[in-house]
C-alpha positions, -999 to 999 in steps of 0.1 A, spaced: 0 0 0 14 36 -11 20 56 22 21 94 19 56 110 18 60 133 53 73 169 43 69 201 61 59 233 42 84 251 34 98 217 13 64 209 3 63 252 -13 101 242 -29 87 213 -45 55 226 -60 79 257 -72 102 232 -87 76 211 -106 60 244 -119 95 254 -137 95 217 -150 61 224 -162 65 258 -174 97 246 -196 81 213 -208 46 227 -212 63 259 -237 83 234 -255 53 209 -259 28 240 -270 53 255 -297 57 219 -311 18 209 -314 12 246 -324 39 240 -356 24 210 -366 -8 223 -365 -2 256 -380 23 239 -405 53 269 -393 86 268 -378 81 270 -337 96 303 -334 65 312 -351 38 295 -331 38 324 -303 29 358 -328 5 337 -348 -15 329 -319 -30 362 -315 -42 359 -354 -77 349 -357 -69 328 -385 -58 300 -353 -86 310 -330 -94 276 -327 -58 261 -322 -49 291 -300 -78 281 -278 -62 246 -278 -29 253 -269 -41 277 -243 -63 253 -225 -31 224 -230 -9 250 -218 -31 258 -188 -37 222 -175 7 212 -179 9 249 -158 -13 252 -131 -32 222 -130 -8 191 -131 19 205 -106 -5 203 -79 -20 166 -89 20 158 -84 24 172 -55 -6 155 -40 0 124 -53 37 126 -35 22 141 -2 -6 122 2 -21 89 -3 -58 107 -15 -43 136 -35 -74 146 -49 -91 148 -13 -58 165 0 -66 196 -31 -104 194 -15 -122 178 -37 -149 169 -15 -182 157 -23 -202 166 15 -219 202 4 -252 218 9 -278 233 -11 -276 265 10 -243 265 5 -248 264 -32 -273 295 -28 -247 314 -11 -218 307 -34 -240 319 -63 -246 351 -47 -211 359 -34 -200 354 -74 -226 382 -83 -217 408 -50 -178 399 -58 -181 408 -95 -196 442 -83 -170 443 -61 -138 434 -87 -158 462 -107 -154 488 -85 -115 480 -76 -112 480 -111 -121 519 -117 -98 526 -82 -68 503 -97 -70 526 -131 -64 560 -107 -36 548 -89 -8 570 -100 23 557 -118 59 567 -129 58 577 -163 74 544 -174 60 524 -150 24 532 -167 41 528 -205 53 493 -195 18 485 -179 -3 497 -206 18 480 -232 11 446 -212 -20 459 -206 -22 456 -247 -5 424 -250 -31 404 -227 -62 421 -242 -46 406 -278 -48 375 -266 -79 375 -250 -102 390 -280 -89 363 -301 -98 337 -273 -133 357 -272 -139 357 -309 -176 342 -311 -199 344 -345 -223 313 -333 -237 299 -307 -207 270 -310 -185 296 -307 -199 307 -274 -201 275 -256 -164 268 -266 -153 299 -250 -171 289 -221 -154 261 -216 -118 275 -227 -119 307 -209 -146 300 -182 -140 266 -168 -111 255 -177 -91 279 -160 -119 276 -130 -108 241 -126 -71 249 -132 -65 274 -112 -84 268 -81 -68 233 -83 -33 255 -80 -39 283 -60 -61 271 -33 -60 237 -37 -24 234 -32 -8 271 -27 -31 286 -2 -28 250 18 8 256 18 7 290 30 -22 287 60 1 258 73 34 276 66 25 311 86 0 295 106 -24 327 96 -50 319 77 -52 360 64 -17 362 59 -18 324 35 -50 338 17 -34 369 9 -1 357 -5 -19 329 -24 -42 356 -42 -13 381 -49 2 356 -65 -31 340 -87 -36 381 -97 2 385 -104 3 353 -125 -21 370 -149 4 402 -158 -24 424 -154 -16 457 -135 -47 473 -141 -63 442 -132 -40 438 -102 -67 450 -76 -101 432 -89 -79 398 -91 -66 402 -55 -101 405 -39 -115 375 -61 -85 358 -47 -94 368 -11 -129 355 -20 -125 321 -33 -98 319 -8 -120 322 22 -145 304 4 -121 276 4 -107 274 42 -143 278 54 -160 250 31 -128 232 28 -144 221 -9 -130 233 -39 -160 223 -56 -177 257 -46 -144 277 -60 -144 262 -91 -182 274 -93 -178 311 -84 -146 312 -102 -165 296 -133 -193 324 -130 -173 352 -125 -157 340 -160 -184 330 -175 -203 362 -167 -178 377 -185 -176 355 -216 -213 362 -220 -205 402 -216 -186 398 -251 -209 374 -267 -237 398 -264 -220 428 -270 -205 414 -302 -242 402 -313 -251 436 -306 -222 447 -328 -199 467 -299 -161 466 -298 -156 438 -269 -122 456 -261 -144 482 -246 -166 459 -226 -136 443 -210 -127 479 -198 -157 481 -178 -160 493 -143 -185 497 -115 -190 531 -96 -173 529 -63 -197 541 -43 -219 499 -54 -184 490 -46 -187 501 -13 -216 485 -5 -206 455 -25 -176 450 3 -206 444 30 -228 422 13 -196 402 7 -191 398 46 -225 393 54 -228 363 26 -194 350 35 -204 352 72 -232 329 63 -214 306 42 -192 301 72 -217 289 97 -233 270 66 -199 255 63 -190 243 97 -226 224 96 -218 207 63 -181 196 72 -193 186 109 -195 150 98 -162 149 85 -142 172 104 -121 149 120 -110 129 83 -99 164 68 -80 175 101 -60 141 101 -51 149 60 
C-alpha cells in the first residue's frame, strides 16, 4: 500500500515551485511543437500567430493544454507525493449543501460588483511615467490574446469559450492556488489572512495584469476564504467559473449587438456599489461560514488528520 511521503511546508512550497519550472519549460516546449504542426510553421512562429484569428481555434487549444501542464498538473503531483488521496488533499470533497450552493452563487454576483469597483480605483492609482508605458503596453498584449480567445460568430462559438476561458481555468487554477498554494501557505504562517493573501497576490500576479491587479486580488481573497471555510474546492471552481463566464457572456452579447468587446472588457462599476458591495460580501461570507462548519461537521475529523 502507497503511504504518503511526510514533508513540512516550506519543502512541500520548494517542491510545487520546482515542478512548476519543469512544467513551465516542458509545457512551452510541448505548446510551440503541437502549435507547428498544426499551423504547418517553424516554432519560433507559433507564439505571434497565436494572437491571429486565423488560429482561434488552435490558439484556444494550446491555451487550454498550456493551462492544465501549468497550473493544473503541478499540484496533482504534488498531491500524489504528499498524500495517499491527493485529490481529497486539493479538497475535492463531495459533502456540500444546497444552502451553501445558494450562497456561493450570490457571493460570485456581490464579488463581480466588487472586482468592478477596484477596477475603476486600480486605473487611478498614479504611476511613474514608465512604469504606466510598460503596464499599458502589457495591458495591450493580454487584451490581444484575450479578443482572439473571445472571438464568437455562433452559438458554438460561445459555448467553446465557455469552456476554454470559463471553466477551464476555473478548474485549473483553483486546483493551484487554493487547492495546493493557499494549503501551503495557511500551514506555513500559521495565519490563515496572511496564507489567503499571499496565495491571491500571487493568482492576480500570474495574470500580468496591473490594471487588473486589484479586482484579481479581492476574487482571490474571496475564493480563498471560500475555500478554508468550506474546505471544498467544488464551490471555488463554481464562483470562479461564474465570475468567468459572466464575462464571456458580456462579449458574446456585445458582439451580437455589434460593440467593440475591447471596450466591454474595460468596464467598471462606480465605487460608491463598490462600497456597499464589500458588506454584502461579509455578510454572505459570514453565512457561508456557519453554513460551512454544519456541512463539514460529519467529516471534520478525516480532513484534520489529511
Amino acid at each position: 500500500m502507497r503511504q504518503k511521503i511526510e514533508l513540512n511546508y516550506p519543502s512541500q512550497f520548494a517542491l510545487l515551485l520546482a515542478l512548476l519550472g519543469l512544467a513551465i519549460i516542458l509545457g512551452n516546449t510541448l505548446v510551440l511543437a503541437l502549435g507547428s504542426i498544426m499551423m504547418h510553421t517553424p516554432m519560433k512562429t507559433v507564439a505571434a500567430l497565436l494572437n491571429d484569428p486565423k488560429y482561434m481555434n488552435v490558439s484556444r487549444l494550446l491555451n487550454t493544454l498550456a493551462s492544465f501542464l501549468v497550473f493544473c498538473l503541478p499540484a496533482i503531483i504534488l498531491g500524489l507525493i504528499i498524500n495517499i488521496k491527493p485529490f481529497e488533499y486539493l479538497g475535492f470533497r463531495n459533502k456540500f449543501s444546497s444552502k451553501q450552493i445558494l450562497l456561493v452563487i450570490m457571493i460570485a454576483f456581490v464579488g463581480l460588483i466588487l472586482s468592478g469597483a477596484l477596477g475603476e480605483i486600480n486605473q487611478a492609482i498614479p504611476l511613474p511615467a514608465k512604469w504606466l508605458a510598460e503596464a499599458k503596453a502589457a495591458e495591450a498584449k493580454y487584451k490581444e490574446t484575450m479578443l482572439v480567445m473571445a472571438t464568437m460568430k455562433t452559438l458554438g462559438d460561445y459555448f467553446l469559450a465557455m469552456i476554454v476561458m470559463a471553466l477551464a481555468p476555473a478548474l485549473f487554477e483553483e486546483i493551484l492556488f487554493r487547492g495546493a498554494l493557499q494549503k501551503i501557505f495557511v500551514g506555513w504562517t500559521r495565519n490563515p489572512f496572511l496564507g489567503i493573501l499571499l496565495a491571491s497576490i500571487l493568482f492576480s500576479a500570474i495574470h500580468f495584469s496591473y490594471f487588473g491587479f486589484l479586482p484579481r486580488t479581492a476574487l482571490g481573497m474571496i475564493l480563498g476564504y471560500t475555500f478554508y471555510f468550506s474546505k471544498n474546492l467544488w464551490f471555488n471552481i463554481l464562483i470562479h467559473f461564474l465570475y468567468n463566464g459572466i464575462i464571456v457572456t458580456q462579449l458574446f452579447l456585445a458582439t451580437k449587438q455589434g460593440k467593440q468587446i475591447d471596450k466591454v472588457m474595460d468596464e467598471s462599476m462606480p465605487i460608491w456599489l463598490g462600497l456597499i458591495a464589500v458588506f454584502g460580501v461579509f455578510f454572505l461570507m459570514r453565512l457561508f461560514k456557519e453554513e460551512s462548519v454544519v456541512a463539514l461537521s460529519g467529516e471534520l475529523k478525516t480532513f484534520d488528520e489529511n
